[in-house]
C-alpha positions in Angstrom: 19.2 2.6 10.7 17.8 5.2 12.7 15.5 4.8 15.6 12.1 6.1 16.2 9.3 6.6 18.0 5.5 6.0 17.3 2.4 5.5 19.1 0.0 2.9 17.6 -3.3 1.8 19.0 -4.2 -1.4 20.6 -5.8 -2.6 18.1 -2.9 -1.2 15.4 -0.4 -2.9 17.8 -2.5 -6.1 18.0 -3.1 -6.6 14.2 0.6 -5.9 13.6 2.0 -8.3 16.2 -0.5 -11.2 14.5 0.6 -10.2 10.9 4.6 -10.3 11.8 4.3 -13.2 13.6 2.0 -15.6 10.7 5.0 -13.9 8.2 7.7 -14.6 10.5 9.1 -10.9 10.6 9.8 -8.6 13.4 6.9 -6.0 13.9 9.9 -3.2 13.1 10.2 -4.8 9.4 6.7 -5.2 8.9 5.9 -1.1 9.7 9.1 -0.8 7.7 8.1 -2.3 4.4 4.5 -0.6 4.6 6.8 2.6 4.9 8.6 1.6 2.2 5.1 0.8 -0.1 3.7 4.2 1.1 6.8 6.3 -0.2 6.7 4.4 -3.4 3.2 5.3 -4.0 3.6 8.9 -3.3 4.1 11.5 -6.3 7.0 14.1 -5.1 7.7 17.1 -7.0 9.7 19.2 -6.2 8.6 23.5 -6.4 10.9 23.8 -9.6 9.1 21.0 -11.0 5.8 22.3 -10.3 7.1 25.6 -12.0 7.9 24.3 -15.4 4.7 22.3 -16.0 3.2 25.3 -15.2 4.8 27.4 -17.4 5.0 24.4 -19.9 1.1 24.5 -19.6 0.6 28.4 -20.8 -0.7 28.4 -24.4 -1.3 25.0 -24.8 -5.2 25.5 -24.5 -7.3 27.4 -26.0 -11.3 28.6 -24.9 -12.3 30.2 -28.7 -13.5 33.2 -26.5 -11.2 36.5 -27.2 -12.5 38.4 -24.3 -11.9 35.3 -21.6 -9.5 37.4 -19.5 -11.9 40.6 -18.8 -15.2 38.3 -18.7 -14.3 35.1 -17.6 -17.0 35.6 -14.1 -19.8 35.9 -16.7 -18.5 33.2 -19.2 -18.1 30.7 -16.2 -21.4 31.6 -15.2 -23.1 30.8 -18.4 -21.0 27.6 -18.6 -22.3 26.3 -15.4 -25.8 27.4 -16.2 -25.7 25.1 -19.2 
């Protein structure tokens, strides 16, 4: 395990303390498990990742419009004036 430091409110401290105690769990494995849930909740990927969906996604859509690249100001204009 490694130790650390964080700074909860009174209230945050208060609530915690109450919580661990009705479960019967030290406050540490309490803010321990809610790490846990938070990590596993989170989405990570990684820059490589995010390069190869983005390359993955070029040519996969198409607008019908041949002159998107050297008009696409005035065809997002008219799209949002719709």
């Amino acid at each position: 395990m490694v130790r650390t430091q964080v700074q909860l409110t009174e209230e945050q401290a208060k609530l915690l303390r109450q919580l661990a105690a009705s479960k019967h769990l030290s406050v540490a494995e309490i803010i321990r498990q809610a790490v846990d849930n938070f990590l596993k909740s989170q989405v990570i990927v990684d820059l490589e990742e995010k390069k190869q969906r983005a390359i993955e996604a070029v040519g996969r859509f198409h607008s019908g419009v041949s002159d998107l690249s050297e008009a696409h100001d005035r065809h997002l204009t008219e799209a949002f004036d719709k």
